[in-house]
DRENVO-807186 format. One record per residue: residue in one letter; x negated, y, z of N, C-alpha, C in turn. Coordinates in pm, whole numbers, plus 50000, padded with zeros to 5 digits. Layout:
// residues N
 residu    nx    ny    nz   cax   cay   caz    cx    cy    cz
      A     X     Y     Z     X     Y     Z     X     Y     Z
...
This chain:
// residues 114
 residu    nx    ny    nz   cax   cay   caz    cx    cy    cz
      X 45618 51566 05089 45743 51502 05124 45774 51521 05272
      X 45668 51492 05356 45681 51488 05510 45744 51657 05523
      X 45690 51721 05446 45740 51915 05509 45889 51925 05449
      X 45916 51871 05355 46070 51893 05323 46140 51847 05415
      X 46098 51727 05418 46154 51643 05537 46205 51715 05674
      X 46062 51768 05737 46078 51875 05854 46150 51980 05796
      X 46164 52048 05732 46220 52126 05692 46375 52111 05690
      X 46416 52057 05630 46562 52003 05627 46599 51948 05765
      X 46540 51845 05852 46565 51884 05994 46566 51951 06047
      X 46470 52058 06049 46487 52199 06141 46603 52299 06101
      X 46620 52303 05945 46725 52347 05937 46866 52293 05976
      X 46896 52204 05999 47013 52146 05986 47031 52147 06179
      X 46923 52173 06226 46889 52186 06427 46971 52319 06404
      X 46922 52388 06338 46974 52536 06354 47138 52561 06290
      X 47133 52525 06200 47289 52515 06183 47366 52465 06281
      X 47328 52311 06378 47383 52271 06454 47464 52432 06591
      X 47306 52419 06619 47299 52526 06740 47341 52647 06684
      X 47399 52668 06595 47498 52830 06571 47604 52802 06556
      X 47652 52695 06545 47836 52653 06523 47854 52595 06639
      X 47769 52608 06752 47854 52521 06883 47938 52631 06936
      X 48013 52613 07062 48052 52689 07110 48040 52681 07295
      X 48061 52805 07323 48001 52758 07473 48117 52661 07530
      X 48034 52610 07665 48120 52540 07739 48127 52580 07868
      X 48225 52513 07916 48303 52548 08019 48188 52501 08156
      X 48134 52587 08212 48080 52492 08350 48118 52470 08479
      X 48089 52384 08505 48160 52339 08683 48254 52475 08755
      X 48182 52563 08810 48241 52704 08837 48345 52772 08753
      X 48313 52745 08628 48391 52815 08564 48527 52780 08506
      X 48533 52629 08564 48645 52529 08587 48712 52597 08678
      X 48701 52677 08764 48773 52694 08898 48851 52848 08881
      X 48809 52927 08782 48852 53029 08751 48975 53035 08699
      X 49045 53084 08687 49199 53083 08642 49244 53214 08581
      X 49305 53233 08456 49351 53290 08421 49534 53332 08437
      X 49535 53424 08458 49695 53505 08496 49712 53619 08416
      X 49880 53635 08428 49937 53756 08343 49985 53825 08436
      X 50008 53815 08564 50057 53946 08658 49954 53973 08711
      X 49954 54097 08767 49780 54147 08845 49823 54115 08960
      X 49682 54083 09023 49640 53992 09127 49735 54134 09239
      X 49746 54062 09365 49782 54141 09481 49713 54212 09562
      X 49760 54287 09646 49640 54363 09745 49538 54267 09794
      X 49562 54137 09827 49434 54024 09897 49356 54035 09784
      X 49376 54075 09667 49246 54044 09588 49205 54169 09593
      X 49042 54107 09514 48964 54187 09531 48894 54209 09396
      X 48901 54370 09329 48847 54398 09202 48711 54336 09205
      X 48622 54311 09120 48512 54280 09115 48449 54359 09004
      X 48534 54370 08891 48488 54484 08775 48560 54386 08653
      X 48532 54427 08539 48562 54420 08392 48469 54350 08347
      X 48463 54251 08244 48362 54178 08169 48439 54094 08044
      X 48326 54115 07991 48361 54072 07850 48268 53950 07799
      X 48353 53831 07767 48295 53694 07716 48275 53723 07546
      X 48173 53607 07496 48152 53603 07368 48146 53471 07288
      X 48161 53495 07165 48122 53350 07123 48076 53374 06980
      X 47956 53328 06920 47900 53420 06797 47977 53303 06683
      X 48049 53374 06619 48075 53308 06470 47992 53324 06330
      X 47888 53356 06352 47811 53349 06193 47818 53187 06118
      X 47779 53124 06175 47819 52997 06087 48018 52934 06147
      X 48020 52977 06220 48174 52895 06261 48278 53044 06204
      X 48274 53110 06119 48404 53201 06144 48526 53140 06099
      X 48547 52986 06040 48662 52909 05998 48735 52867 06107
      X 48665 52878 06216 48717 52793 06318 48796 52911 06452
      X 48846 52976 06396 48929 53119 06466 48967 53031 06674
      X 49019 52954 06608 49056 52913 06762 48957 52881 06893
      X 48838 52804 06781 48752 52761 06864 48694 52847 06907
      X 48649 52969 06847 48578 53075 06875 48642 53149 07015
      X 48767 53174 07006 48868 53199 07112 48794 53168 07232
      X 48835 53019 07166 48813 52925 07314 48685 52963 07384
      X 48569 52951 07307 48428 52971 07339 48465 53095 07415
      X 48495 53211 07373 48488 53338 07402 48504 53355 07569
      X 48640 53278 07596 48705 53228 07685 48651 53193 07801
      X 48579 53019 07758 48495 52982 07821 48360 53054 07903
      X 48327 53167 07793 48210 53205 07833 48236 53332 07933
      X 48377 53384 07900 48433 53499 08014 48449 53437 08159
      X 48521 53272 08189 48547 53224 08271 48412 53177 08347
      X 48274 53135 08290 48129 53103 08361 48056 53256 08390
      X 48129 53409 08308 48073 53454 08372 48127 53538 08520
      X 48268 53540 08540 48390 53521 08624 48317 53431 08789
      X 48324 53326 08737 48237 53269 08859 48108 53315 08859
      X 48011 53338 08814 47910 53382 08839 47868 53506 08924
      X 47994 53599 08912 48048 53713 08934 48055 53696 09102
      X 48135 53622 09150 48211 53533 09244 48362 53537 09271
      X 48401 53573 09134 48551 53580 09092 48575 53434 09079
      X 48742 53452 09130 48791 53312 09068 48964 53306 09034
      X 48955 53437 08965 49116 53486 08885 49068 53587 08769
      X 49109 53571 08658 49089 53643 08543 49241 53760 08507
      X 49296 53860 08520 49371 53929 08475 49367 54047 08358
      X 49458 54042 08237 49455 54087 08133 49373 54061 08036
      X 49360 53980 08048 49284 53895 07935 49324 53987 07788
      X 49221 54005 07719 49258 54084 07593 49162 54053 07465
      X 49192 53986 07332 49096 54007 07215 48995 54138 07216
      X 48892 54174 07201 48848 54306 07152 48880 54306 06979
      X 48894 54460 07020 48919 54530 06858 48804 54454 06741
      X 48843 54439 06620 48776 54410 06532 48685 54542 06500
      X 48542 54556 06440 48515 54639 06392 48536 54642 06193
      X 48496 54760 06202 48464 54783 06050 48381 54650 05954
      X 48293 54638 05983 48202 54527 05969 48307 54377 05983
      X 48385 54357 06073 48442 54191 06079 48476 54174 05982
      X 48549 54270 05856 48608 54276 05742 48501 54201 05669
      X 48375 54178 05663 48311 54171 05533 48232 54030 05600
      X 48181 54045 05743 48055 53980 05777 48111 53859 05898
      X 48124 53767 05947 48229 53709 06078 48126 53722 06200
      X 48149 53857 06268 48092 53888 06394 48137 53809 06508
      X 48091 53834 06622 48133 53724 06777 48268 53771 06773
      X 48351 53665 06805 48450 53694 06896 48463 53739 07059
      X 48492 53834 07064 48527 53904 07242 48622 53883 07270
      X 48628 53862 07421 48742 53901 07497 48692 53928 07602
      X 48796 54006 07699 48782 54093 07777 48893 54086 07908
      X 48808 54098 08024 48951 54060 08112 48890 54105 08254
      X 49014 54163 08337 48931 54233 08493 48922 54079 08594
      X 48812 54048 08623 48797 53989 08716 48833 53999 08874
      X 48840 53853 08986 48901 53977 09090 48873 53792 09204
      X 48858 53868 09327 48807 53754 09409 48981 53733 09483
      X 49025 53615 09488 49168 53615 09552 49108 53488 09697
      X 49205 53495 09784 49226 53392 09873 49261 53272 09800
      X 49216 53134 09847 49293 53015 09794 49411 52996 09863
């Protein structure tokens, strides 16, 4: 009885921890997303792409977004960016059709003046 027991808790830990989605951290609060490209004061930093894994959440299309989002914007600051431009979905593959892979997005990072 006691191993089912554990059992069914550990599983239900793991279900938890595959349907979360990331969050937003302190830094990555400060990042900002835009639709015109930044000006000569900014400064490229490079391209990066956020994720958010949907194997147990693929019902939740938005949230996944969001996660995706979130996790582009913590890695943006980490970067020492704090403007996101062109933000873009990545292409679905062959595979999203059948199986619910991470959601991507993708966006040029860039260091601006406050």
């Amino acid at each position: 009885m006691r191993i089912k027991a554990l059992l069914c808790l550990t599983t239900m830990a793991l279900l938890a921890g595959c349907s979360t989605s990331n969050q937003l951290n302190g830094a990555g609060q400060q990042v900002r997303l835009v639709n015109d490209k930044p000006g000569a004061q900014c400064q490229l930093l490079g391209e990066i792409t956020g994720s958010q894994g949907n194997w147990l959440s693929s019902g939740e299309t938005s949230s996944s977004i969001d996660g995706a989002t979130n996790d582009l914007r913590n890695k943006a600051a980490a970067m020492g960016g704090n403007v996101i431009y062109g933000t873009v979905g990545a292409s679905d593959s062959f595979w999203s059709g059948f199986v619910p892979l991470d959601t991507k997005v993708i966006g040029q990072v860039y260091r601006c003046p406050n």
